[in-house]
N, C-alpha and C positions, 0 to 999 in steps of 0.2 A: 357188346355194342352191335349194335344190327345197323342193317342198310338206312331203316326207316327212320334212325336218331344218328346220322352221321352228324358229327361237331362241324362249326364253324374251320374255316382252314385256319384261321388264327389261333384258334383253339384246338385243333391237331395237331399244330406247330408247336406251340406250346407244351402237348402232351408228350410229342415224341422226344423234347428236348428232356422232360424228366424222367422218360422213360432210359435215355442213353444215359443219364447220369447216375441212374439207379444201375446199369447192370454194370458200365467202367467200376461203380463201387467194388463190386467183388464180395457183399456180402449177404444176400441172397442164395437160398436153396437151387439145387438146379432146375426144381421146377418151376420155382417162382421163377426165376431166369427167361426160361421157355413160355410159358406164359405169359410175359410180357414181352419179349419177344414176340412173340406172334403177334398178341397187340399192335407192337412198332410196324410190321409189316403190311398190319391190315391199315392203319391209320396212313403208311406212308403211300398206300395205292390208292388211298384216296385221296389225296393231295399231288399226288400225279395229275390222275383223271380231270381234279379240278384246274389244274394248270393248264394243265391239254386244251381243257375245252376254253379257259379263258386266251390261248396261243390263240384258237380259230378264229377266236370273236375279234380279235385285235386285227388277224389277218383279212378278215373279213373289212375291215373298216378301212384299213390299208389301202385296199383295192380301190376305191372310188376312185376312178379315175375327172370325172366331172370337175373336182375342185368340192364337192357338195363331201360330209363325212353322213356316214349310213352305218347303224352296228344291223346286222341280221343275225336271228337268236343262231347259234350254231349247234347242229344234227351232230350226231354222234356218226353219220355216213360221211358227212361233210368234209370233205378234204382241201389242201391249199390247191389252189391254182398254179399251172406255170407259167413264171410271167413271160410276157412277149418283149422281143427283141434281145435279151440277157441272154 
C-alpha cells in the first residue's frame, strides 16, 4: 500500500481490526505475523495523521469567536491557539 492509494479511514479501521484478529489467532507463520504487523502500524499512522488533522479543523471552527462558524482547510504547520483569558 503506498501513500498514493491510502484507504478511506473507515476502511483503515476496518482493516486494522482484521488485521488484530488475525495475529491474537495465533496461527500465522512468524512472518506472515510481521508482515501484517507492519501493515497495522502503517495503516494505524495513517489514521493518526487523519485525526490530527481533522482535531485542527474542528479547532479551527471553534475559535470564531464572532458567533459566525468558519472551517479554514488546516496546514500540516498549523497549530492550536492559546486561548485568552483560561
Amino acid at each position: 500500500m503506498t501513500e498514493k492509494t491510502e484507504p478511506k479511514f473507515e476502511d483503515a479501521i476496518a482493516r486494522l481490526e482484521g488485521i488484530a484478529e488475525k495475529l491474537e489467532s495465533g496461527e500465522m507463520t512468524l512472518d506472515e505475523s510481521l508482515k501484517l504487523y507492519e501493515e497495522g502500524v502503517r495503516l494505524s499512522q495513517t489514521c493518526a495523521k487523519r485525526l490530527e488533522h481533522a482535531e485542527k479543523r474542528i479547532e479551527v471552527l471553534m475559535r470564531s469567536n464572532d458567533g459566525s462558524l468558519k472551517t479554514e482547510e488546516a496546514d500540516e504547520e498549523l497549530k492550536p491557539r492559546k486561548k485568552k483569558g483560561k
